[in-house]
C-alpha positions as CSV (number, residue, x, y, z in Angstrom):
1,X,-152.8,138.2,117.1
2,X,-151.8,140.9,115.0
3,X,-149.2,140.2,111.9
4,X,-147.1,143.0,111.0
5,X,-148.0,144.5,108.1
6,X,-145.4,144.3,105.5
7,X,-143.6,146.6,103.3
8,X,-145.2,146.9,99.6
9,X,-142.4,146.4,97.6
10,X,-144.5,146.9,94.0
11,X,-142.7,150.1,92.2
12,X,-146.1,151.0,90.8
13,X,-149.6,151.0,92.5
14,X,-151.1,147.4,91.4
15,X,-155.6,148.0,90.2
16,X,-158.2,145.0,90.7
17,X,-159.1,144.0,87.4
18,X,-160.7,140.6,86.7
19,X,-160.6,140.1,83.6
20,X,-159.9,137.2,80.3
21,X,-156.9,137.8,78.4
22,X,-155.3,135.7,75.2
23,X,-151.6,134.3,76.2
24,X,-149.5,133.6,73.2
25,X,-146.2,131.4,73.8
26,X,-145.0,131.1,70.3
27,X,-145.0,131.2,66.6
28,X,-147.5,129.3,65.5
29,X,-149.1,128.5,68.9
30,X,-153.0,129.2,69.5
31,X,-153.2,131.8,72.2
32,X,-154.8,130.7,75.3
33,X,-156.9,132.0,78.2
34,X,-156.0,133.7,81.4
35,X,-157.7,135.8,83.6
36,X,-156.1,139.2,85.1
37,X,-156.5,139.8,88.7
38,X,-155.0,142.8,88.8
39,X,-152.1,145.0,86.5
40,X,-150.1,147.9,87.1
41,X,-147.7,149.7,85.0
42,X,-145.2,147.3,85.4
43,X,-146.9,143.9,86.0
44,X,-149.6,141.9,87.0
45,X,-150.8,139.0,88.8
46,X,-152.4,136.2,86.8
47,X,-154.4,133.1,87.2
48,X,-154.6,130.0,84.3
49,X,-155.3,126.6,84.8
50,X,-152.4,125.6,82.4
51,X,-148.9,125.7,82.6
52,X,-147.4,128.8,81.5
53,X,-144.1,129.5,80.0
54,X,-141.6,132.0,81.5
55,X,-141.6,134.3,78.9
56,X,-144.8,135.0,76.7
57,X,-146.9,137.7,75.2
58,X,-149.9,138.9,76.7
59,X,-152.8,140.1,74.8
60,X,-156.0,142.1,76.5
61,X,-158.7,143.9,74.2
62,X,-162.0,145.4,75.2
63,X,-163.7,148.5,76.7
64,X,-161.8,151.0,74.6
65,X,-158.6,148.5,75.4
66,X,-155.9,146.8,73.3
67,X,-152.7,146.1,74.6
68,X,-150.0,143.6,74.2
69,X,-147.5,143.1,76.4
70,X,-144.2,140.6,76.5
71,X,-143.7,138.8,79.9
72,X,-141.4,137.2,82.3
73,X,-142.6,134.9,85.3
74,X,-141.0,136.1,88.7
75,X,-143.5,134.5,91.0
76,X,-145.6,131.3,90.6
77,X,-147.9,129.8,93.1
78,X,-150.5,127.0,91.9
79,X,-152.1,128.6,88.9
80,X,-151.3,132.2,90.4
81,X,-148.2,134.2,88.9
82,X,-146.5,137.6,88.9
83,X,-145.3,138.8,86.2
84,X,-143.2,141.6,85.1
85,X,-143.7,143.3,81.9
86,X,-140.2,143.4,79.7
87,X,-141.0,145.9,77.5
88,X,-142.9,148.9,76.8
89,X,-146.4,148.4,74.9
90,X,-146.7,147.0,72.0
């Protein structure tokens, strides 16, 4: 049986990734371990085996890349989640 494929609704083209970043959910908080599975210019979709908060900062460095990025949650599944990215780079 054949499912209907169904509509992409991502504004931006979403890349495979795969790789650690440092979450940071506060002042004074140690940043934390996530793995990207894949980002676009808008989001991405994450994976961490503890809870996250709804809003954060995301940190990724490596390969010629630093970024930071501030977060909000829009999906979660298990220890999957979308987020959307609230503000241009940091």
């Amino acid at each position: 049986m054949l499912r209907p494929k169904l509509k992409e609704r991502r504004k931006t083209p979403r890349h495979a990734i795969n790789r650690v970043a440092q979450f940071h959910t506060g002042p004074g908080a140690l940043p934390r371990s996530c793995m990207i599975t894949d980002i676009s210019d808008s989001g991405a979709r994450l994976y961490c085996d503890s809870t996250m908060p709804d809003t954060f900062l995301l940190s990724l460095s490596g390969d010629g890349i630093d970024t930071r990025r501030e977060c909000r949650v829009v999906w979660r599944l298990g220890g999957e989640l979308g987020v959307e990215f609230v503000r241009p780079q940091l």
